[in-house]
N, C-alpha and C positions, 0 to 999 in steps of 0.2 A: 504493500500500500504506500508506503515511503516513495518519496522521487516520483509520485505520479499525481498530483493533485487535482482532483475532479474538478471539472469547469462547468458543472451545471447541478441540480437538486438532484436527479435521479440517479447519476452516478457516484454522489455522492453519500448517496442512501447506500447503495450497493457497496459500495467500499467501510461505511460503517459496519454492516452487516456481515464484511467480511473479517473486519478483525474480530468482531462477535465469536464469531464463529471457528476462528482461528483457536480465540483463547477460553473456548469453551471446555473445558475434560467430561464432561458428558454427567454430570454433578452439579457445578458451578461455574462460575466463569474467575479465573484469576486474573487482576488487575493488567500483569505486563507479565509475558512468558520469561520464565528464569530470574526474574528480581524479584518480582513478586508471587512465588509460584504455590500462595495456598488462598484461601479465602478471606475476604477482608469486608468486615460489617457497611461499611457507608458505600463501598463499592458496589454490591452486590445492590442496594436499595436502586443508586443512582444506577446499575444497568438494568432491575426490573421496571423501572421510570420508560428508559429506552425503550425496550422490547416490547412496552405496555401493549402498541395497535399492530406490533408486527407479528406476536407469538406469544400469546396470552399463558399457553401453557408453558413455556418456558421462563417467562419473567415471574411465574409462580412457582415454581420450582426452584428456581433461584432463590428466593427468601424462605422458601417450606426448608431445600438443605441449611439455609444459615438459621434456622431457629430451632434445627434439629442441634448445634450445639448450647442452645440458653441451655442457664445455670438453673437451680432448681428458686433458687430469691430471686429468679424472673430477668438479672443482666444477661445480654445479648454480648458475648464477647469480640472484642474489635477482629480478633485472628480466628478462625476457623481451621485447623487442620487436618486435611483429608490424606495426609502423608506425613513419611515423616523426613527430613532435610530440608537442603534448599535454602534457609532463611535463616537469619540470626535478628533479636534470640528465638528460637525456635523450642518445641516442646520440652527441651532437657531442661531450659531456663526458667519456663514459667509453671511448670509441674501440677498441673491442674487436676493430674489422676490422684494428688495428695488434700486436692480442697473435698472437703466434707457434699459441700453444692454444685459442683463439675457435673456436666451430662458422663453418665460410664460411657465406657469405649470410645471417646471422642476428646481429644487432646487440644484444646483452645488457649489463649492465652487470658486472664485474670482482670482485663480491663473491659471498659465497653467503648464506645464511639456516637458520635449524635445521632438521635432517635428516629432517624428519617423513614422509619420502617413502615409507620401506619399510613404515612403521606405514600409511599411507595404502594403498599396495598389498594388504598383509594385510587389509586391510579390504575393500576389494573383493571378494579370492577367497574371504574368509568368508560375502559375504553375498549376493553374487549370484545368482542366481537360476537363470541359466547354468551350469553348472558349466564346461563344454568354455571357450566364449568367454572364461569368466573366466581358466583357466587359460593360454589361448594368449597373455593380456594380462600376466602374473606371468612368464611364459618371455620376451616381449617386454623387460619392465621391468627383466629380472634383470641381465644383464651393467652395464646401467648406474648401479644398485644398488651393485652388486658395486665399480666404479668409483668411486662417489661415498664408499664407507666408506673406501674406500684412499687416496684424497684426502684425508678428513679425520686421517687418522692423519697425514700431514705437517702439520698446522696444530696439534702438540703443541708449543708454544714453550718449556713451562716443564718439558719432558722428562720428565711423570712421565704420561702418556695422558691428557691430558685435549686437546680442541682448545681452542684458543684462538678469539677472534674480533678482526679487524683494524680493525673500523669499528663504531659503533653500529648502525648499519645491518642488521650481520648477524642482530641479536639477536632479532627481533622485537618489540622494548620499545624504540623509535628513544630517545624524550628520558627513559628511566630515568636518576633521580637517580644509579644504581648507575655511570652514565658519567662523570660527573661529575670526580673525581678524575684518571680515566686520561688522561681527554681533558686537564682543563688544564696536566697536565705535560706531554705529547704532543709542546708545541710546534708543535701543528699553526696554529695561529695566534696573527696578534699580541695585547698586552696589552691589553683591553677589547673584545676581539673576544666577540659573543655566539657563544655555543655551538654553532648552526646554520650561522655562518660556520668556526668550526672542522671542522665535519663535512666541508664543503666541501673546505676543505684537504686534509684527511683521504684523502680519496676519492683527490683531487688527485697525493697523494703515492701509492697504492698505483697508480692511472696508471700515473705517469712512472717504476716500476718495474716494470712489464711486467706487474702480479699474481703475479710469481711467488713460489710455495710457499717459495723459500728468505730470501729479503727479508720474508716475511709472517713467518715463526719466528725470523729471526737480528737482523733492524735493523729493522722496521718499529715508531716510536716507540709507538702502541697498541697492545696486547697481552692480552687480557682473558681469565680463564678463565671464564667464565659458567655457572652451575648449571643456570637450566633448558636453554641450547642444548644442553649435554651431558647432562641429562637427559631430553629427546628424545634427540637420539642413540643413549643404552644401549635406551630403548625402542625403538629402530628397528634395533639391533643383535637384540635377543629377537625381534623380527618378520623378519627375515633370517634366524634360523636355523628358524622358522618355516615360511617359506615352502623353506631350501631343505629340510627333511626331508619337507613335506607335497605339494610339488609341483615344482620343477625338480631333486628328487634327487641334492641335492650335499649336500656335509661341512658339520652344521650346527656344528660345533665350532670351528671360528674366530668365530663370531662370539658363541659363548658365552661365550669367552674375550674376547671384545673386551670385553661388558659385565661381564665380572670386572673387568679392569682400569680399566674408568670407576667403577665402583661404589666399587673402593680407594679412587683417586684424586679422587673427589670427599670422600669421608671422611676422607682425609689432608689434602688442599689447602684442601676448602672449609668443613667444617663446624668451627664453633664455637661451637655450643649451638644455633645456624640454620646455615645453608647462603649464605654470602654470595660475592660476585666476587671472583677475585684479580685484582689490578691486576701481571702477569708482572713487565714490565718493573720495577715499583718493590718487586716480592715481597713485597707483601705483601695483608691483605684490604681492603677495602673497607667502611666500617663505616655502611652502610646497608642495612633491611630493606628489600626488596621481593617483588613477588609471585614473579619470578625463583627466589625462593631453596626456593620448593615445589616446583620442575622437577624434584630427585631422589628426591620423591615417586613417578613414572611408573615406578619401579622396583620392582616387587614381591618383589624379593630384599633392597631397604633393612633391615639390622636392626631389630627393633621397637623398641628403646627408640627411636633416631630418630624412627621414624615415629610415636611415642607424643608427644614435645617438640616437633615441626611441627606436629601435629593440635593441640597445644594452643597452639601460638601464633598459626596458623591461625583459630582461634576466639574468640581473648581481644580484647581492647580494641584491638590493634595494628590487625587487620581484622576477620573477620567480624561481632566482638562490637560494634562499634559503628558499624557501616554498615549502615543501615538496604536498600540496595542491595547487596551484597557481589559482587564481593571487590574492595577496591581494590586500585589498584595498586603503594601501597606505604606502608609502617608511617604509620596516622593519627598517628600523635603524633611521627612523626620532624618535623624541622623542614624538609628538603623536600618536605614532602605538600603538595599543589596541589590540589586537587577540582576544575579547571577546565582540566590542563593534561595533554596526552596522555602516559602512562603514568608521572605522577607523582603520580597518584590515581583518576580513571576506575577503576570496572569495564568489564570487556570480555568479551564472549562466550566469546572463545578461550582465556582464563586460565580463565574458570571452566567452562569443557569439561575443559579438561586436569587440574584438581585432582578433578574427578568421575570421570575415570576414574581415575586416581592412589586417590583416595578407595573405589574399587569395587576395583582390585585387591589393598587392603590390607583386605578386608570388614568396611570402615566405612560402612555403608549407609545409616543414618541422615545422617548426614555430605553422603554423597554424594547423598542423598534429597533434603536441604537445598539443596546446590548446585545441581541440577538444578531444581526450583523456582522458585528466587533467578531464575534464570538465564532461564527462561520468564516468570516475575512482572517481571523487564525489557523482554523481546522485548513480551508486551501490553501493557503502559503504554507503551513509547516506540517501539515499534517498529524493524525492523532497522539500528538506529542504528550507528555505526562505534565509542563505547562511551555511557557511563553516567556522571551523577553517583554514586557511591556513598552521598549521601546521601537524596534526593528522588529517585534514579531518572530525570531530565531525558536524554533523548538528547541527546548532544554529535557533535562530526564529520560525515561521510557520512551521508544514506540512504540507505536500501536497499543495507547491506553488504552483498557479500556471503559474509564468512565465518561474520556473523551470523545469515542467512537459510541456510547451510547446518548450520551447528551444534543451530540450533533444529532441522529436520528432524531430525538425529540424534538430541536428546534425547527428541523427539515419536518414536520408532521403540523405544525401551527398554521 
């Protein structure tokens, strides 16, 4: 697919579908053959997103195998492994067949990743083709749904509903600058240790205490309230009451009420003119922009003035306005912007999927016009790359991602 870049919608549907299909093991689909070569939580939502109107059955299959490994307290882990090698750290390190709540026979790693699973479902049963199969797929998925939001309501560390997150890891932005502070107080490792040896640690320690839910809220020295993980979530919270009124026929009112109190609690905790991290443990925020911080965007109940002062920082000089690529991935002019280094400048598929629909369900079309574009005018110049310069547009990382090669399907499908 590389060095051939489609010059029209249809071939380039077909070239998505082909790295689908490339990087599919007849199970799941792994992110990038050989780097990433087991299953991975936000990946798997974001390619049943994709597959949604092309292969119903398969974009259900997709998240039926990844919640074949949730934990029995209902977390959905970020790793899935359906082999064993290939990846560091890999199942030696994270020892899951030793935690008490591990699925048996199924080796994961002890973390989890943003919630996007119920928004992934919802999509499916909107768009398949099926109605009956797609249904009997959403009645499959539900109870474990159901588990994984009640999960997340114990990873509230800083008591006012928002989750927190324990490891960079969970965020989906691994080396955001936004980590940066939490982690070096952490203590997760020694003085002049790089940062990727602290994650280590990190990991290390949430181990050697079991994963458990109560160590992750009470003592576990990282502690992050993060805007977009939680902003996924409220939107996955609106697609659970969604789905239960529209088809398994349960009380969609818990979960209206859940994105009530995310929606507060990210306006009380997180916004201060942006939407930045709170660092729990040291209470306080985080004083860098990143792309992160448009995640409570996805909430179509967000007050407007809000959503009036993101759209516009959104566009000014910080990002859109002066990335020739958009969107990076965090404020050009802060003094940790990297254009070379993963999720410290890179554009990426998946951010600028999520600010498009963010950007559609607040009917900024234009906006959302623009990102969608942006967003395709990357896939044909560099092809399904794992992200983007934001300024020249250079593929950086992976070929043939694939959350990039399902995201394009979906924006080729609007």
């Amino acid at each position: 697919m590389e060095g051939r870049p489609a010059v029209d919608d249809a071939a380039l549907g077909r070239a998505s579908l082909a790295v689908l299909d490339a990087n599919w093991t007849g199970v799941s689909t792994v992110p990038a053959p050989g780097v990433y070569p087991h299953q991975w939580s936000l990946d798997s939502a974001f390619v049943a997103i994709g597959l949604a109107r092309h292969d119903a059955a398969r974009a259900g299959q997709e998240l039926l195998s990844l919640l074949a490994g949730q934990w029995r307290t209902g977390m959905i882990p970020h790793i899935v492994f359906h082999h064993a090698g290939g990846y560091f750290p890999g199942p030696s390190m994270w020892r899951s067949a030793e935690a008490p709540d591990a699925p048996l026979g199924t080796h994961t790693s002890g973390l989890t990743q943003p919630p996007l699973h119920a928004y992934a479902v919802w999509r499916v049963w909107r768009q398949a083709a099926d109605r009956d199969l797609a249904a009997r797929f959403v009645r499959l998925a539900w109870p474990s749904l159901v588990a994984q939001h009640k999960y997340l309501e114990t990873r509230d560390a800083g008591g006012a509903g928002l989750a927190a997150i324990v490891h960079p890891w969970e965020s989906g932005m691994d080396d955001s600058p936004a980590w940066d502070e939490p982690l070096a107080a952490s203590q997760a490792g020694r003085c002049g240790d790089g940062y990727h040896d602290r994650y280590f640690r990190l990991a290390v320690l949430c181990r050697d205490h079991g994963y458990a839910s109560s160590y992750y809220r009470d003592e576990h020295p990282f502690a992050v309230e993060d805007p977009l993980f939680n902003g996924i979530w409220l939107l996955s919270c609106d697609a659970m009451a969604r789905l239960a009124s529209e088809v398994v026929g349960a009380d969609p009112e818990p979960f209206l009420e859940a994105a009530a109190r995310i929606r507060a609690a990210l306006l009380d905790r997180l916004w201060d003119g942006a939407f930045y991290a709170r660092d729990v443990r040291a209470g306080r925020l985080v004083p860098v922009c990143t792309i992160g911080g448009f995640g409570p965007m996805l909430d179509p109940g967000l007050p407007r003035h809000v959503v009036e002062a993101l759209t516009s920082l959104l566009e000014s000089a910080s990002f859109m306005g002066a990335a020739g690529y958009p969107v990076p991935s965090c404020d050009i002019r802060a003094q940790e912007f990297d254009r070379g280094q993963y999720w410290r400048g890179p554009s990426w598929i998946s951010t600028n999927w999520l600010l498009a629909q963010a950007a559609a369900a607040h009917g900024l079309d234009r906006l959302s016009e623009i990102l969608v574009a942006s967003t395709l005018r990357l896939v044909r110049q560099g092809g399904f790359r794992e992200c983007f310069d934001p300024f020249d547009g250079t593929g950086r990382g992976c070929r043939d991602f694939s959350w990039s090669a399902a995201l394009t399907l979906d924006l080729l499908g609007r």
